[in-house]
C-alpha positions in Angstrom: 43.6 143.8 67.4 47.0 143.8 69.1 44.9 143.8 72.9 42.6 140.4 71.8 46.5 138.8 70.2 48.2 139.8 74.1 45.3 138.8 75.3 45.0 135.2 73.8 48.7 134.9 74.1 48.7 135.2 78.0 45.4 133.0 78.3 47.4 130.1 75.9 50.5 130.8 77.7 48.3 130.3 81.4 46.4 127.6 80.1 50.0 125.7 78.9 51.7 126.6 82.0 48.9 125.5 84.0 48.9 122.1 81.9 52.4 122.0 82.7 52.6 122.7 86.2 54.2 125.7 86.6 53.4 129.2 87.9 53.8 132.2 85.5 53.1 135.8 86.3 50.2 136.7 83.0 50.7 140.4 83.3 54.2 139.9 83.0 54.2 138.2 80.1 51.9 140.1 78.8 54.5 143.2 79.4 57.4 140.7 77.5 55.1 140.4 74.7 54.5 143.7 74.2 57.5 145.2 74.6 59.0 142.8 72.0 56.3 144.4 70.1 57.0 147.9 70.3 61.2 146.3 70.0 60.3 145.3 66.7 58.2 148.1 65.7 61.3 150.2 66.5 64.5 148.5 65.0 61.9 148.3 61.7 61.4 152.1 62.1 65.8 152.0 62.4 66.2 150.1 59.3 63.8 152.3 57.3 65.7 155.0 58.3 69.3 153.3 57.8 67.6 152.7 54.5 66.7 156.1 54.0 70.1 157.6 55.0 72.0 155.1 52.6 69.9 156.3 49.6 70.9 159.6 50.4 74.7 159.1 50.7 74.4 157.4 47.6 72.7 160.2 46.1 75.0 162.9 47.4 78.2 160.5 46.2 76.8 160.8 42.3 75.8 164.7 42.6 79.8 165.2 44.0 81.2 163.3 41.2 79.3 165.0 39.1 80.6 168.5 40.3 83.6 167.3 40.2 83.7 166.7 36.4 82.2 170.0 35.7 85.2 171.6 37.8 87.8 169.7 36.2 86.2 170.5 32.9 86.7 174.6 33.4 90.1 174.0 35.2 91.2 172.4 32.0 89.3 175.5 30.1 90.8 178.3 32.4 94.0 176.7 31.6 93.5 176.4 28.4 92.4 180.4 28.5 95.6 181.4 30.6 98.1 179.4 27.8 96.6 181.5 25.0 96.9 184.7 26.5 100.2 184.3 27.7 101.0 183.2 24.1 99.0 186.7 22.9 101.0 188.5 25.2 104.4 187.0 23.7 103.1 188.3 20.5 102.3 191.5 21.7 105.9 191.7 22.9 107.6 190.4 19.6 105.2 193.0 18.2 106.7 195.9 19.9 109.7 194.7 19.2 109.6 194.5 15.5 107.7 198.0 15.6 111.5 199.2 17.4 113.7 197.6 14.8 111.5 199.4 12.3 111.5 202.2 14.0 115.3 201.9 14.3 115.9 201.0 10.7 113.6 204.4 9.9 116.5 206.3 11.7 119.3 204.8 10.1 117.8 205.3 7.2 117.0 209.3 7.7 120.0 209.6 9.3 122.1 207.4 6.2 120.7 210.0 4.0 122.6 213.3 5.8 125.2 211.2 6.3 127.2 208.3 4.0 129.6 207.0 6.8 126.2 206.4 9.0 125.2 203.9 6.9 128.1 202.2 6.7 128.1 202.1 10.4 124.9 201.1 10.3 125.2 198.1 7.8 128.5 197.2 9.8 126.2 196.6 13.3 123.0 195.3 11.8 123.5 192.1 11.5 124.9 192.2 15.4 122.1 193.4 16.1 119.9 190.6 14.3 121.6 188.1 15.8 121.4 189.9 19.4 117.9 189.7 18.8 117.6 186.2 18.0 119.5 185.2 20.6 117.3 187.5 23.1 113.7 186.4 22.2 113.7 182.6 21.8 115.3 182.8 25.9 112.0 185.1 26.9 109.4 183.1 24.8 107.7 179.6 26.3 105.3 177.7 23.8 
């Protein structure tokens, strides 16, 4: 189909040139014609690909945002995970330390039984002692 257009062409273009007067080479017209041809054929096969190629930037842009809400979704969660057990670990040390002041007060106590003065002592320094403790803790604890 393309050979019978080329060939019509270059017999229209002879017949018009010859109707004109002037003297044009058929076969290389023929060549221009066809090569503008195959030119189109070509930058169409480029644009379908250009084409192609946006589709898939714009493809790969959504799946990236996409990833990047999941992943600022578990940062927020890991976060989230590390505040609480640094908070558990804050209670596990005010824990320990009430278990000591118990433990202390358990002392004082046996030892306020064997001896009167102790427990004056220890009556005198406990509330020292309370307000040491005060003053300590809120200084190591972050909410």
């Amino acid at each position: 189909m393309k050979k019978l257009l080329i060939i019509f062409l270059i017999h229209t273009c002879t017949a018009f040139v010859a109707a004109n007067g002037q003297n044009i080479d058929p076969f290389l017209e023929g060549a221009i014609i066809a090569a503008n041809a195959s030119e189109n054929k070509n930058y169409a096969n480029i644009k379908a690909n250009q084409t192609a190629i946006q589709r898939a930037q714009e493809a790969t842009i959504l799946v990236v945002d996409k990833v990047n809400q999941i992943q600022s979704k578990i940062y927020k969660g890991l976060m989230q995970v590390s505040s609480v057990l640094r908070n558990a670990f804050q209670v596990k040390e005010c824990l320990q330390a009430v278990n000591d002041i118990f433990s202390y007060e358990s002392d004082m106590l046996a030892e306020g039984k064997r001896n009167p003065l102790a427990i004056a002592f220890a009556l005198k320094l406990q509330p020292e002692m309370a307000n040491k403790a005060v003053t300590y803790y809120p200084k190591n604890i972050t909410l």
